[in-house]
C-alpha positions in Angstrom: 71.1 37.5 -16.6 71.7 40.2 -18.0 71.0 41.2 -21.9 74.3 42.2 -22.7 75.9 39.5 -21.4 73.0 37.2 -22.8 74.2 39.2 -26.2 78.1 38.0 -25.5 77.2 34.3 -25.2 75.7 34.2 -28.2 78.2 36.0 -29.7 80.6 33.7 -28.6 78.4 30.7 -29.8 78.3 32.2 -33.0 82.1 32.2 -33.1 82.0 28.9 -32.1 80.1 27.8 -34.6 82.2 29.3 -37.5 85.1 27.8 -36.5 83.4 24.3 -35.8 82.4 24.5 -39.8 85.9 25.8 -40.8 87.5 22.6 -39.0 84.4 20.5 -41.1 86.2 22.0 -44.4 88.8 20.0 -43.3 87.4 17.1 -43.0 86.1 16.9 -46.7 83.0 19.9 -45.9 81.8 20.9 -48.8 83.7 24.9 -49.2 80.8 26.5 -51.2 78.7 25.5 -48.3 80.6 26.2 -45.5 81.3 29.6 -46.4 77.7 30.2 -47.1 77.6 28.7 -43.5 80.3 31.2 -42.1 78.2 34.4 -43.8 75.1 33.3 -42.4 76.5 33.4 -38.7 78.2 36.3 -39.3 74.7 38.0 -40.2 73.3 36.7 -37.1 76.2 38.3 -35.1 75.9 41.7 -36.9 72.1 41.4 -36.1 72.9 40.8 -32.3 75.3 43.7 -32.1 73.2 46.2 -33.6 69.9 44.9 -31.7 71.8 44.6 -28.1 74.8 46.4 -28.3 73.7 49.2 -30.1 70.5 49.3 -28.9 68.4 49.1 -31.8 65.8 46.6 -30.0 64.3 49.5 -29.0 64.0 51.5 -31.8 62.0 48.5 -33.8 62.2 50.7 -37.1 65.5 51.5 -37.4 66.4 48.3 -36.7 63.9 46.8 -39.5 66.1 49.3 -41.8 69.1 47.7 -40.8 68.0 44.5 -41.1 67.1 44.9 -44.8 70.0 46.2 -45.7 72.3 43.3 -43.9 69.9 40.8 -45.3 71.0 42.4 -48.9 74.7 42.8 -48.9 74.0 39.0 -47.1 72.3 37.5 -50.2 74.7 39.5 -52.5 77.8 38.6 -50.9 76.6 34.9 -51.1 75.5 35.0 -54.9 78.7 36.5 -56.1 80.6 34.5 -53.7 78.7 31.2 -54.8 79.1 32.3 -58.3 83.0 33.0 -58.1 83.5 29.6 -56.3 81.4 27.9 -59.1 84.5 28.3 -61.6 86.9 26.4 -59.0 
């Protein structure tokens, strides 16, 4: 199989996978978590676009750049968001 179509079907699983734990918030899911859960596959699908879709698998330092700087706005993203959803 090819890698970009490998790249699709995890993009699609990842899709899956958000909207399996936005169904779980209704059905009592806990929302603080399950949008921390909905960011974190969201950084996994940025991750597989810029590694397969944008080539960046082979250009292993540029993508290490790019990976730092997702993994950031990621952690940020999820303290402010954790810390506005704490006053709910």
């Amino acid at each position: 199989m090819h890698t970009l179509t490998k790249a699709w079907f995890w993009l699609i699983a990842l899709s899956g996978g958000s909207a399996v734990v936005a169904m779980l918030v209704g059905q009592g899911m806990d929302r603080r978590l399950a949008g921390a859960a909905i960011m974190a596959l969201a950084l996994m699908k940025s991750r597989t676009i810029l590694s397969r879709y944008l080539d960046l698998a082979e250009a292993p330092s540029l993508r290490r750049g790019f990976n730092l700087v997702l993994s950031f706005y990621f952690v940020l993203l999820l303290v402010l968001y954790l810390a506005g959803s704490a006053r709910l």
